[in-house]
LONURO-270887 format. One line per field, with one value per residue (C-alpha): residue number from 1; x, z, y. Coordinates in Angstrom, 2 decimals. Last residue first. Layout:
N
pos	(NUM, ...);
u	(X, ...);
w	(Z, ...);
v	(Y, ...);
! end
This chain:
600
pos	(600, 599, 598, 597, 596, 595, 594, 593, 592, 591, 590, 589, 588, 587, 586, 585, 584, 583, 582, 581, 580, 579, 578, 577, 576, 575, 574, 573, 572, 571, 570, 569, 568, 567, 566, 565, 564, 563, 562, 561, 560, 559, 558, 557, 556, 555, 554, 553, 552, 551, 550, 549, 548, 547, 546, 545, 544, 543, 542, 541, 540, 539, 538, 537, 536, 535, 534, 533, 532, 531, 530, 529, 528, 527, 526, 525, 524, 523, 522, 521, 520, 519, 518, 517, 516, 515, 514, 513, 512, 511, 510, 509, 508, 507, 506, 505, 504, 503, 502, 501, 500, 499, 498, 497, 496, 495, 494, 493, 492, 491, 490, 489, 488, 487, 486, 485, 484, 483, 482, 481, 480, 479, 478, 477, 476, 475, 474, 473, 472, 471, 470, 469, 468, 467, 466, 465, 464, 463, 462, 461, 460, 459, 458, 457, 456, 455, 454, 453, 452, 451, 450, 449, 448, 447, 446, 445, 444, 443, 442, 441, 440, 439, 438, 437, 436, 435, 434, 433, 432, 431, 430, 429, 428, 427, 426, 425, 424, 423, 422, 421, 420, 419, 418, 417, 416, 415, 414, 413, 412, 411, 410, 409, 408, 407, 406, 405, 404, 403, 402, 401, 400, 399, 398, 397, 396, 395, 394, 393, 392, 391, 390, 389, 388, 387, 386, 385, 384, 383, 382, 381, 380, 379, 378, 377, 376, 375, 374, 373, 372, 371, 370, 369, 368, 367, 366, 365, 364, 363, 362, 361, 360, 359, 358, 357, 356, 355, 354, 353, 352, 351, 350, 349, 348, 347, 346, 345, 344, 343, 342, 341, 340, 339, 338, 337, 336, 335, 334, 333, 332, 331, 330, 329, 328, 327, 326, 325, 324, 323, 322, 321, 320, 319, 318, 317, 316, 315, 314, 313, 312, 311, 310, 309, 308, 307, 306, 305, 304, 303, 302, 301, 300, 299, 298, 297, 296, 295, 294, 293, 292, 291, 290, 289, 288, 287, 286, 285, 284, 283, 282, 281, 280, 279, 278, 277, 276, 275, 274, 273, 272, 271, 270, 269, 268, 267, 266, 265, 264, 263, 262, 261, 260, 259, 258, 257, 256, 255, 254, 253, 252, 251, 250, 249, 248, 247, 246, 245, 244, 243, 242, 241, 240, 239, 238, 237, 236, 235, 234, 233, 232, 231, 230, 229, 228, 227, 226, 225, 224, 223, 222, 221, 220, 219, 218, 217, 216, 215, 214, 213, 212, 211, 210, 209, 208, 207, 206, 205, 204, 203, 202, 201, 200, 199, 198, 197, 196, 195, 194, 193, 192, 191, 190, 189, 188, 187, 186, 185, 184, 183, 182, 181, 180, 179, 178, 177, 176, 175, 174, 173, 172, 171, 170, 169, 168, 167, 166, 165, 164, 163, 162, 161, 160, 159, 158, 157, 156, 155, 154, 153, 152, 151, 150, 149, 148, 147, 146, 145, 144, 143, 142, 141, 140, 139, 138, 137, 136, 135, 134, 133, 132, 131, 130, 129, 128, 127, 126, 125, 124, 123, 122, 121, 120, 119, 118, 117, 116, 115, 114, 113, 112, 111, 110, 109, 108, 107, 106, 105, 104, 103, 102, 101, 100, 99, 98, 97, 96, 95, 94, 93, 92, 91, 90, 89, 88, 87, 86, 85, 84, 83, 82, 81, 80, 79, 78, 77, 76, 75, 74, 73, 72, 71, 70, 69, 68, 67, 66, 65, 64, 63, 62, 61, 60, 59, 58, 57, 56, 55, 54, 53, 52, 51, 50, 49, 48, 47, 46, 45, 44, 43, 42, 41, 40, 39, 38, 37, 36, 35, 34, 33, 32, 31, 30, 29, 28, 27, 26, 25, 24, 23, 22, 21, 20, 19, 18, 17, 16, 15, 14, 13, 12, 11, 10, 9, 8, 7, 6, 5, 4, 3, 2, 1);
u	(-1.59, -0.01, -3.91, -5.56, -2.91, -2.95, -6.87, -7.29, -4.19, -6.18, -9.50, -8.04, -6.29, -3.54, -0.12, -1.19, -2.11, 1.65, 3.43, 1.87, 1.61, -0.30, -4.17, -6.48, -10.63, -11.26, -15.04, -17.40, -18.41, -14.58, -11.61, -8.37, -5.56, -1.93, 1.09, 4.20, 3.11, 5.55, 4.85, 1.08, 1.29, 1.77, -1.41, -3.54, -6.86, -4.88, -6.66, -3.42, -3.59, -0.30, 0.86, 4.00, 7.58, 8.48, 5.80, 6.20, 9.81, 8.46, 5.96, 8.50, 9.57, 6.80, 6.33, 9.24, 8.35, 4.13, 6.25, 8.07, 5.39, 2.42, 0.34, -3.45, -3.65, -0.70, -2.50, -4.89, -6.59, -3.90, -5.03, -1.98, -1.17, 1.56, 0.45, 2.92, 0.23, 2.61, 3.85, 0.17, -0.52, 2.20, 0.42, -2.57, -0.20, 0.95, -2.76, -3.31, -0.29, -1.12, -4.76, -3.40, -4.15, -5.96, -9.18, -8.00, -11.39, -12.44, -9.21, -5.58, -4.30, -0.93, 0.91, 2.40, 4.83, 3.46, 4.19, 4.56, 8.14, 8.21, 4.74, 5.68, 9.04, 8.29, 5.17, 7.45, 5.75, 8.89, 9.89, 6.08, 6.23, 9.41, 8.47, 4.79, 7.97, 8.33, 7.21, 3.35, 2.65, -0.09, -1.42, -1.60, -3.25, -4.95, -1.36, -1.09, -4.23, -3.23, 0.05, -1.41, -3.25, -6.87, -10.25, -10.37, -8.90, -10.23, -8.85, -10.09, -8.01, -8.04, -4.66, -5.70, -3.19, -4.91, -3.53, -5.27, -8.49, -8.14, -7.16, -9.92, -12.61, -11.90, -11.32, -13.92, -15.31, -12.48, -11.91, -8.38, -5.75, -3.73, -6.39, -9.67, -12.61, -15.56, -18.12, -21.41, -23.05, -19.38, -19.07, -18.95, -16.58, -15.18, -11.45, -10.60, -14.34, -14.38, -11.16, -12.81, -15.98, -13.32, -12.25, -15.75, -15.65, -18.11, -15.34, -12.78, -10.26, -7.13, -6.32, -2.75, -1.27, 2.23, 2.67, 4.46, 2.57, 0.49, -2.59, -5.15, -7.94, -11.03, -14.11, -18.01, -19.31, -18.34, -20.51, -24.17, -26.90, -30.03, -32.87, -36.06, -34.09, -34.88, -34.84, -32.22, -32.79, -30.36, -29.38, -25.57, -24.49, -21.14, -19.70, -16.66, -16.09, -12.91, -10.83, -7.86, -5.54, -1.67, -0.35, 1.76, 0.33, 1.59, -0.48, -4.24, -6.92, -9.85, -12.81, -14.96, -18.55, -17.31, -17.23, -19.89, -20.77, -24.23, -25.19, -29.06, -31.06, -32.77, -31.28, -31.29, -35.27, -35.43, -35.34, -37.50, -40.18, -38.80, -39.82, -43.26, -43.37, -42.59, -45.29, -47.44, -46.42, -46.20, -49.85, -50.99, -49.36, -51.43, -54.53, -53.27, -52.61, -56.42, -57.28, -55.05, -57.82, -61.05, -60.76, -59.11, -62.66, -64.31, -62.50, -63.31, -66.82, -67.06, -65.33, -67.50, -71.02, -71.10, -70.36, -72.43, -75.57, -77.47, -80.90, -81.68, -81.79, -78.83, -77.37, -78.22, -77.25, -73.59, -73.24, -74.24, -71.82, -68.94, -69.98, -70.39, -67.03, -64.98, -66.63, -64.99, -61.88, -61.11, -62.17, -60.05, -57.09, -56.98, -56.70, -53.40, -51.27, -53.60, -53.11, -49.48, -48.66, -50.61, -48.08, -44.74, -45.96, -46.80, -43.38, -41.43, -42.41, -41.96, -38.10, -37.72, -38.82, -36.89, -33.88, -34.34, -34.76, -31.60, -29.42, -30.49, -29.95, -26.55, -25.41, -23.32, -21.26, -17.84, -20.02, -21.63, -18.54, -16.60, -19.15, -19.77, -20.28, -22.17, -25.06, -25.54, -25.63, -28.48, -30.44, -30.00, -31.57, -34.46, -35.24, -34.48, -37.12, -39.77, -38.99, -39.94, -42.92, -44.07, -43.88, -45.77, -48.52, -49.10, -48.97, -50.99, -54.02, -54.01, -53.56, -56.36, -58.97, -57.96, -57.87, -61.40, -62.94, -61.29, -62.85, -66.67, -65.27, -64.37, -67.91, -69.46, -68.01, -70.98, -72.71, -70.46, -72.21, -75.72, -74.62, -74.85, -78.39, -76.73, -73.42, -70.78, -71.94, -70.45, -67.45, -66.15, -66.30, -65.19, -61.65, -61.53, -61.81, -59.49, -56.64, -57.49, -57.15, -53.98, -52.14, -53.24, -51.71, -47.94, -47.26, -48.20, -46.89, -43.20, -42.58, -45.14, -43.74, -39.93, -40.19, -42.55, -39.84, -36.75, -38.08, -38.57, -34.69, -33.98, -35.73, -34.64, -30.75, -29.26, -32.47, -32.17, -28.22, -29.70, -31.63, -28.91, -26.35, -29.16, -29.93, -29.90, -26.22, -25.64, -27.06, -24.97, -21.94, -22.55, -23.68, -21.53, -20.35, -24.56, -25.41, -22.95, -24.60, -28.09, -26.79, -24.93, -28.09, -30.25, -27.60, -27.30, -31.33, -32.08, -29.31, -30.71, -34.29, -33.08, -31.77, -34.44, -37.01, -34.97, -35.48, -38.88, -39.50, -37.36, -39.08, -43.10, -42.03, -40.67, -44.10, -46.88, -45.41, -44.73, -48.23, -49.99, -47.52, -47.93, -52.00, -52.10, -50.77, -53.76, -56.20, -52.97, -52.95, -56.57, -56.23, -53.51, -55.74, -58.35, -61.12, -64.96, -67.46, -70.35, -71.67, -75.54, -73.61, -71.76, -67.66, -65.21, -61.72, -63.19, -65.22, -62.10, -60.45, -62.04, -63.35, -60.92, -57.94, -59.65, -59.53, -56.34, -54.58, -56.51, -55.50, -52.50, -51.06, -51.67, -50.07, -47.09, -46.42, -46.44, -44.22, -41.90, -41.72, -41.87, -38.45, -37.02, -37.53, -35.82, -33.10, -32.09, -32.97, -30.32, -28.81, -31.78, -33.08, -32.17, -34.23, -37.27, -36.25, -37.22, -40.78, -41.48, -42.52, -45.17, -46.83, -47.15, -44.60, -46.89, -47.19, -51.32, -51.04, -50.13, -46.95, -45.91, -45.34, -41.28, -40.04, -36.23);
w	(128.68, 130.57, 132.07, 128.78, 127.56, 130.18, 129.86, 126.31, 126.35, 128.69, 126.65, 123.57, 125.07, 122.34, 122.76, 126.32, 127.89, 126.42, 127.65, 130.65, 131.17, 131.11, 131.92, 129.28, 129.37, 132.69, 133.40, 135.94, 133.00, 132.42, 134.28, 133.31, 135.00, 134.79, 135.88, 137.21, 139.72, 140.83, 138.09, 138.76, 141.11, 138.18, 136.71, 139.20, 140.07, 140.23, 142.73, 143.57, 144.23, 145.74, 147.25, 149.00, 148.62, 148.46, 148.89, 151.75, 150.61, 147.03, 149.02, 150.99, 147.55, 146.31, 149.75, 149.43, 145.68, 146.89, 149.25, 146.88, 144.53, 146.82, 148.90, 148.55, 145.97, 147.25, 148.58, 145.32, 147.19, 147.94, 149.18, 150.39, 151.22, 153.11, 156.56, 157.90, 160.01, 161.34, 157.51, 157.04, 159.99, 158.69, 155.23, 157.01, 159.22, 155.70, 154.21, 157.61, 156.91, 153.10, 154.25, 156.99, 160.92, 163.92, 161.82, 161.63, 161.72, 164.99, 166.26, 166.15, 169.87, 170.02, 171.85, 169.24, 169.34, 172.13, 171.58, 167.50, 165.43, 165.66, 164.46, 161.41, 160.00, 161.70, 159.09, 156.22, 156.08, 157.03, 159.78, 161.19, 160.77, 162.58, 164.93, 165.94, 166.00, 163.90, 163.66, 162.77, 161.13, 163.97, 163.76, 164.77, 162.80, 165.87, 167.30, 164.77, 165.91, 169.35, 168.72, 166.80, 169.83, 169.70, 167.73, 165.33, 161.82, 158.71, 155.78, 152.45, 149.37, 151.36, 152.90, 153.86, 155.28, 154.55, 156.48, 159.31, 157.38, 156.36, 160.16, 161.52, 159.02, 159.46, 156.25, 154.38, 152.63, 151.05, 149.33, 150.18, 147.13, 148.21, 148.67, 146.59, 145.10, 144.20, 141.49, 141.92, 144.10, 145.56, 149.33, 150.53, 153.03, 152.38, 152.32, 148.65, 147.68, 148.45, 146.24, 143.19, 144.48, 144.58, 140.78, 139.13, 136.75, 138.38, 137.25, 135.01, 135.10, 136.45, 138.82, 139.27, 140.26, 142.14, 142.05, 145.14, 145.59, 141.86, 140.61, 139.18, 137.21, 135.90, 136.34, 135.84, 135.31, 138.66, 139.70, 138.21, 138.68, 139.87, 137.32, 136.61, 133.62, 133.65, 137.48, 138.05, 141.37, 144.21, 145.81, 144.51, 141.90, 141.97, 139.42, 139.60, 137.48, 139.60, 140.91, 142.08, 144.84, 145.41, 148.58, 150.14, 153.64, 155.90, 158.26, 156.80, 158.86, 157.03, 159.61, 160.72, 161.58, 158.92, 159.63, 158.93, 155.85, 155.15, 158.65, 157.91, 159.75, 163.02, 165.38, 163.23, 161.93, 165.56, 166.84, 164.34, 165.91, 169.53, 169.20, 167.57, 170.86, 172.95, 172.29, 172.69, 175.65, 177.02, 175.66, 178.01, 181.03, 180.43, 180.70, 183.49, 185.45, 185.31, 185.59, 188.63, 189.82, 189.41, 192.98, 194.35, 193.68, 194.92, 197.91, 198.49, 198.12, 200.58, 203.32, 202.20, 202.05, 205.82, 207.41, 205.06, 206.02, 203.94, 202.35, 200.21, 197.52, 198.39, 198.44, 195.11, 193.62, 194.70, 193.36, 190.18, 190.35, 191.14, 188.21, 185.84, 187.61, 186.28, 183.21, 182.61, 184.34, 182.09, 178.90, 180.71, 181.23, 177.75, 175.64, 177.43, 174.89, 171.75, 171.40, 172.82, 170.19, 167.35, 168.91, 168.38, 164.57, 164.02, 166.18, 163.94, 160.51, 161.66, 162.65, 159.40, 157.66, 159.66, 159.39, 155.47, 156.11, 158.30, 155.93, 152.64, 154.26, 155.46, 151.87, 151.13, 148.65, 150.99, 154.30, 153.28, 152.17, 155.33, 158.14, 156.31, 158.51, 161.36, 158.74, 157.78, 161.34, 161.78, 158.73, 159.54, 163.46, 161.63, 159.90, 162.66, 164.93, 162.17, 162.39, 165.29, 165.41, 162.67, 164.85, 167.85, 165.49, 164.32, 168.01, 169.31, 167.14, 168.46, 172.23, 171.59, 170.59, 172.83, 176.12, 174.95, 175.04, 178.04, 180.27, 180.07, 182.17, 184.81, 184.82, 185.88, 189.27, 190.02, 190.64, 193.71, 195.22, 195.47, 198.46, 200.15, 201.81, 205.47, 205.79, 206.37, 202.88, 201.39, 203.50, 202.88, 199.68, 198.93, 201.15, 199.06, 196.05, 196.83, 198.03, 194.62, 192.72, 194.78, 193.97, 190.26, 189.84, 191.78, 190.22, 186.76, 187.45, 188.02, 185.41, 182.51, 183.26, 183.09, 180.25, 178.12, 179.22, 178.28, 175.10, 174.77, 175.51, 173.01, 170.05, 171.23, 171.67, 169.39, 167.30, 166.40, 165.46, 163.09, 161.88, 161.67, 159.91, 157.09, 156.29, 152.63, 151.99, 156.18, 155.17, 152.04, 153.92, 155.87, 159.90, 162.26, 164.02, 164.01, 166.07, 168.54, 168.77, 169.00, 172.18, 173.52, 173.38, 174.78, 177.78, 178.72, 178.45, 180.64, 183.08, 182.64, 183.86, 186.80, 188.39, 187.22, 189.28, 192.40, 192.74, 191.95, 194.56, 197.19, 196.83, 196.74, 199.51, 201.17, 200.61, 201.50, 204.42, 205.82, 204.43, 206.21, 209.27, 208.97, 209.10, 211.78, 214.13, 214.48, 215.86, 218.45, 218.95, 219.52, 222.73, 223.79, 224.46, 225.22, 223.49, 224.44, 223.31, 221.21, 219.50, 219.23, 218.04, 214.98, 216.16, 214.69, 215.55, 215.83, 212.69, 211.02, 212.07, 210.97, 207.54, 206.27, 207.37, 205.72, 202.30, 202.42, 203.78, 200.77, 197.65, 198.72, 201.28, 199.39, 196.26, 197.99, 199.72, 196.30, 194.85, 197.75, 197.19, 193.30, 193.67, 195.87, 193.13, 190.81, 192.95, 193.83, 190.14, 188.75, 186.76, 185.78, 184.49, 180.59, 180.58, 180.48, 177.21, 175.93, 176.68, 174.80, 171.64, 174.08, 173.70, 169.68, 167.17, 164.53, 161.03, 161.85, 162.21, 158.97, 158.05, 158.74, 156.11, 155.88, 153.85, 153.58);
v	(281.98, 279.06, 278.52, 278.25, 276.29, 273.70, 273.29, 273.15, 270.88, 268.97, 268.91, 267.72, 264.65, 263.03, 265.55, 266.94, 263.26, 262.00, 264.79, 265.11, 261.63, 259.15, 258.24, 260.08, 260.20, 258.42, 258.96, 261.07, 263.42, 264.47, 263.50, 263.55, 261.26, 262.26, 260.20, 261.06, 263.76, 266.19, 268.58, 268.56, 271.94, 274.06, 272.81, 274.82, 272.85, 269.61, 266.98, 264.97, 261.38, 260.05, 256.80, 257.27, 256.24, 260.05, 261.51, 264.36, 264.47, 266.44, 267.65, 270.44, 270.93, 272.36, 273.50, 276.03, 276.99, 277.92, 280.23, 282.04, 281.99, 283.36, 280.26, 279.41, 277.16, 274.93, 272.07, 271.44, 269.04, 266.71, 262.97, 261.07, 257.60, 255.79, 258.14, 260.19, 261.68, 264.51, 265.33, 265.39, 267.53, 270.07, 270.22, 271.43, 274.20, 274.73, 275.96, 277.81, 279.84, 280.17, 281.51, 283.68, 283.15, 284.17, 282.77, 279.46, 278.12, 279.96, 281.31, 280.41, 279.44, 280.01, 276.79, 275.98, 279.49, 281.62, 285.00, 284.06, 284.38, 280.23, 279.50, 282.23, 280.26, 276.86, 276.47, 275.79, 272.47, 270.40, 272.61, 272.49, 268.48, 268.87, 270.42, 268.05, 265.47, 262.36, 259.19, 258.94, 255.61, 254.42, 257.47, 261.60, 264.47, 265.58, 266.31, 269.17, 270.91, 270.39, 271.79, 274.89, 275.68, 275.55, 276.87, 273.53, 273.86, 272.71, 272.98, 274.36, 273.07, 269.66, 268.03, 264.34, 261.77, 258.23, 254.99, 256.09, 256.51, 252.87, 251.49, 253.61, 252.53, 249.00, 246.99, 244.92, 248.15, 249.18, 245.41, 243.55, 243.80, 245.88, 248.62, 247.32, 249.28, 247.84, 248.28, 249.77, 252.50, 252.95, 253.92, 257.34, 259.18, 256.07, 257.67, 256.57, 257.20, 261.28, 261.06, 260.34, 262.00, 265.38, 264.39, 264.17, 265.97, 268.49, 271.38, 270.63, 268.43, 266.91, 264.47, 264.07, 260.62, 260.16, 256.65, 255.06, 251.75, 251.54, 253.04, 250.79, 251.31, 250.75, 253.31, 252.56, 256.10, 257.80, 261.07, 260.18, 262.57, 260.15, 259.85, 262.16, 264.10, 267.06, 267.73, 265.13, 263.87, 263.78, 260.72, 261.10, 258.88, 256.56, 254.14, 251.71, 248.70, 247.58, 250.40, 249.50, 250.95, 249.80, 251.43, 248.74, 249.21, 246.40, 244.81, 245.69, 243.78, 242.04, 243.86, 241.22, 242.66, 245.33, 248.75, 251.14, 253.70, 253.39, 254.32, 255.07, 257.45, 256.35, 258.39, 261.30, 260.86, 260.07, 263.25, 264.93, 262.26, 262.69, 266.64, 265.94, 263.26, 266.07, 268.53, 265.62, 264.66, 268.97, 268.77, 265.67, 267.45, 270.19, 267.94, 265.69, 269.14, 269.77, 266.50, 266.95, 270.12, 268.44, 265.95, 268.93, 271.31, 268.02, 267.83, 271.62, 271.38, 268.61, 270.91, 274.18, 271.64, 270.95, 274.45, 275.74, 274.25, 271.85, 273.46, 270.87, 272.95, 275.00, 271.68, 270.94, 274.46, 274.34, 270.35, 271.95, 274.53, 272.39, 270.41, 273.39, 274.43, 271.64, 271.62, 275.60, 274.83, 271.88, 274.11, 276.91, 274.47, 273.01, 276.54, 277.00, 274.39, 275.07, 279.00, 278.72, 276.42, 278.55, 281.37, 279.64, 278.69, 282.44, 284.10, 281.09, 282.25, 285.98, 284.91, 283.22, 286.51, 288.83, 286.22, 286.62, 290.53, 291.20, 288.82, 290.87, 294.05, 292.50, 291.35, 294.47, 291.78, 292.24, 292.61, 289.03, 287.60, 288.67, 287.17, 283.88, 281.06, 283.29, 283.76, 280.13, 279.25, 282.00, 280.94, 277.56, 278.62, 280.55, 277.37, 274.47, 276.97, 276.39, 272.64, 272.88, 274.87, 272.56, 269.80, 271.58, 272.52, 269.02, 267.82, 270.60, 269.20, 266.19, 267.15, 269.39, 266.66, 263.83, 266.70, 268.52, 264.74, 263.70, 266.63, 264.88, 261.69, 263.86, 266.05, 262.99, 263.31, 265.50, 262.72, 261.80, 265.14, 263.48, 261.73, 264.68, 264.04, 263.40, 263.66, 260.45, 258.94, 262.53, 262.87, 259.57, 260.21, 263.61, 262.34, 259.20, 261.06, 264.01, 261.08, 259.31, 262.81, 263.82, 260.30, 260.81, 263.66, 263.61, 260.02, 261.00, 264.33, 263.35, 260.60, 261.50, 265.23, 264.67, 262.57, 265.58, 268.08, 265.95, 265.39, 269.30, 269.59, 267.12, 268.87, 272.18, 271.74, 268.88, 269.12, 272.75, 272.10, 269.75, 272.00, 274.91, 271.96, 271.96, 268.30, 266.34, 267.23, 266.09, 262.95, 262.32, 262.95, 259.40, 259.59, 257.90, 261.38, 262.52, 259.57, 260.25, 263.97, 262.01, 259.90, 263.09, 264.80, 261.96, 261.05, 265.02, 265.15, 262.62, 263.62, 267.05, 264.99, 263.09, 266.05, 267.86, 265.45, 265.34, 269.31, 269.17, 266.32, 267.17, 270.92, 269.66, 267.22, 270.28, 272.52, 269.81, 268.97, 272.56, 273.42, 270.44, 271.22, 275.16, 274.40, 271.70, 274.12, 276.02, 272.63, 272.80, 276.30, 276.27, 273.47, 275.31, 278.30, 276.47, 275.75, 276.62, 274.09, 275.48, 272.67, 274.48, 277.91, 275.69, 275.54, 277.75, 275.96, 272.46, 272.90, 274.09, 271.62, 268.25, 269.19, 271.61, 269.37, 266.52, 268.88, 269.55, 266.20, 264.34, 265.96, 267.90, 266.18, 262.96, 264.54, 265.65, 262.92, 260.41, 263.23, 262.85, 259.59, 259.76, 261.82, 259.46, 256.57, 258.86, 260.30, 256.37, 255.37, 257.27, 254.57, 253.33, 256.65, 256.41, 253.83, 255.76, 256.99, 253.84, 254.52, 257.69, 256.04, 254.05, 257.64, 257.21, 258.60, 260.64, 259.18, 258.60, 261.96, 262.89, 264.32, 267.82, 269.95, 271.38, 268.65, 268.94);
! end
């Protein structure tokens, strides 16, 4: 994956962020209540302020030619109107906020889940050209910065401008009601001036922001790469190794997070900086004109909250473009490719014969061949049919092509040519859950999820499952150790099986095929990790797992190829023999190579 952000004119603009306004209609109550409160904040703020400075305080600490004596009550009330502004202010401030991120982890639940989704539909080829720590990055970082930059274009773009109009209205009034102040709506100039600083940071804190984030996807691969292999990497003394590439990564991020903080809080004291020129200039022209204080303090403030949202407009004008680098890693996911999809019409199955053909069938991975300059071809145009109950072996050696072989029966990729037909009806015109339901799968590595060895089993269930999750575990001479645990299936066994051997997590797999029941099987080599006595016991366990079954058998070990009946071997992505043993070992070179290299 490209690490070097793209150009900016390859940047996702603002109206990229639009959509994910949508994702509020359903909580448009708190939302619309939010801007309420928002709307009373910012009038509090940028008008109620600055009139309260101009009409109390006077009041309060009249000029010596005014001098009217107050009451007492008469000074409590001018008083009170500080707590109530404040009071005001303050609980619209809270409603507001508090409304706000309700709204917003909603946003970010719906995006999360929406990109998660995303990820389920996505083809194996994508995850080969992603590292699962990116993606991880974008589940969590990307999305959660997204929700930052929505939050702030719908809170503070109410909040903002409301306070500068209010702060406007207030400095304007006040200026045309005083005498020779009408000079201070000049300083209003300074506004315009602020843009520049905002275009030109925001620009440069988007490239920075997108490499920061694809920095963090870095140091969280390394991490997720780390956590998948705790044993190997204590086995090979790899931790010095480990310690120095996170060092590294973590380095690479600490630089990328700082040049972010450099361009996100450089805005406010360029802001500040105009801001004050103006203030100052409106400073010096009253002192000119010599205008009391008591009449330039209450303008001065209004324009000092006239200054202060552009202020907040700034910042919130990095956290948008902070976001949109988010929303563009974010949408290389939810706009990648679904290659492998049902049908608008799915041709529907009935009853599952088991015949497969392949019909002029090739398959190449998208990755380029360095010496070459072409795509590495898997499947060189294949032809052949396997019939309802045939118990095939693939055999051969290593990048043969035997786990694409199988990789195509269960779509996990489609064919780059040819097609491929079960019973007749083509792979790709059926409905993924009907095919994949018709598939039991035991791989060499399974996969187990952290829960009881029930659930586990259960997962395995379909439309052709008949039997009990016992008897599966009888059948897979699983029973024996499920049944001598604390807490039989409901034991929970770890993290990837890790509460439990490799030949006891290799027969809780074969259990969940005997669950699945399914008229076709895909063995990966399903007794590779058992000893003798036990690899015996689900030799003949499978024998009753196929009968009257379709069988394709990836044979790493050639003493699990005596059930099959027919022998394919692979070499170079092609068909090279098709018989069997006896009649593959007596005219194929390369599979009595193999066999007698392994009966040695």
């Amino acid at each position: 994956m490209n690490n070097n952000p793209q150009a900016p004119s390859d940047y996702p603009k603002i109206s990229s962020l639009l959509p994910y306004f949508l994702y509020l209609k359903p909580y448009w109550v708190a939302f619309t209540g939010a801007l309420f409160f928002g709307a009373i904040y910012g009038i509090s703020s940028g008008f109620g302020l600055p009139f309260m400075t101009d009409q109390v305080f006077p009041k309060i600490f009249p000029s010596e030619k005014d001098a009217i004596r107050l009451t007492s009550w008469e000074i409590f009330f001018y008083v009170s109107w500080f707590p109530i502004v404040f009071f005001i202010r303050g609980v619209s401030s809270f409603f507001n906020s508090y409304l706000i991120n309700f709204c917003g982890m909603k946003v970010l639940e719906k995006i999360r889940i929406e990109v998660f989704a995303k990820i389920q539909r996505l083809p194996l080829a994508f995850f080969q050209q992603h590292k699962s720590g990116d993606l991880l990055s974008r589940v969590t970082a990307d999305t959660a910065q997204l929700q930052s930059a929505v939050l702030s274009v719908s809170n503070d773009l109410i909040r903002q401008p409301i306070t500068f109009i209010g702060a406007i209205t207030a400095l304007a009034v006040m200026a045309i009601q005083r005498e020779g102040m009408a000079f201070i709506l000049l300083c209003l100039v300074a506004i315009p001036l602020c843009v520049f600083p905002i275009r030109r940071v925001g620009a440069l804190l988007m490239k920075k922001a997108l490499n920061l984030q694809q920095r963090a996807g870095g140091l969280s691969s390394v991490l997720s790469e780390n956590l998948s292999g705790p044993a190997e990497i204590r086995s090979l003394n790899l931790q010095g190794r480990e310690i120095e590439r996170f060092r590294k990564q973590s380095e690479n991020f600490l630089i990328a997070r700082m040049k972010v903080v450099k361009y996100s809080h450089i805005l406010t004291p360029l802001i500040e900086i105009i801001t004050a020129t103006g203030i100052s200039v409106a400073i010096f022209q009253a002192a000119r004109k010599s205008i009391h204080l008591d009449a330039v303090v209450p303008v001065i403030v209004a324009l000092y909250m006239s200054y202060e949202p552009i202020k907040k407009l700034g910042s919130i004008h990095n956290t948008i473009k902070q976001g949109l680098a988010s929303l563009k890693r974010l949408q290389e996911v939810l706009h990648a490719e679904e290659s492998i999809t049902d049908p608008p019409s799915p041709t529907p199955l009935n009853k599952i014969s088991g015949k497969i053909k392949f019909k002029e069938v090739s398959f190449q991975y998208p990755i380029l061949d360095e010496v070459n300059k072409k795509n590495l071809k898997a499947l060189d145009c294949l032809n052949l049919t396997i019939n309802p109950g045939e118990i095939v072996a693939l055999v051969g050696p290593s990048g043969a092509g035997k786990t694409t072989f199988a990789g195509l029966l269960n779509r996990l990729h489609d064919p780059t040519a040819g097609i491929l037909l079960l019973d007749g009806k083509d792979f790709r015109k059926l409905s993924l859950v009907e095919l994949r339901e018709a598939i039991a799968i035991v791989p060499q590595k399974p996969f187990l999820f952290d829960d009881t060895i029930e659930e586990n089993i259960r997962l395995g269930k379909s439309i052709h499952s008949t039997g009990t999750i016992e008897d599966a575990l009888i059948n897979a001479h699983a029973w024996e150790f499920v049944s001598d645990m604390e807490l039989k299936g409901k034991q929970k066994i770890g993290e990837k099986g890790s509460r439990v051997s490799g030949g006891q997590l290799q027969r809780l797999a074969l259990a969940r095929a005997f669950y699945r029941n399914s008229p076709i099987l895909l063995l990966d080599e399903a007794t590779s990790a058992l000893d003798s006595e036990s690899e015996e016991k689900i030799h003949q366990a499978m024998k009753k797992l196929t009968e009257g079954k379709t069988t394709i058998m990836i044979a790493h070990r050639f003493s699990s190829i005596r059930l099959a009946n027919r022998i394919l071997v692979m070499e170079c992505g092609k068909i090279i023999a098709d018989g069997s043993h006896e009649e593959v070992y007596q005219n194929c070179m390369l599979y009595r190579t193999l066999f007698d290299n392994q009966s040695e």
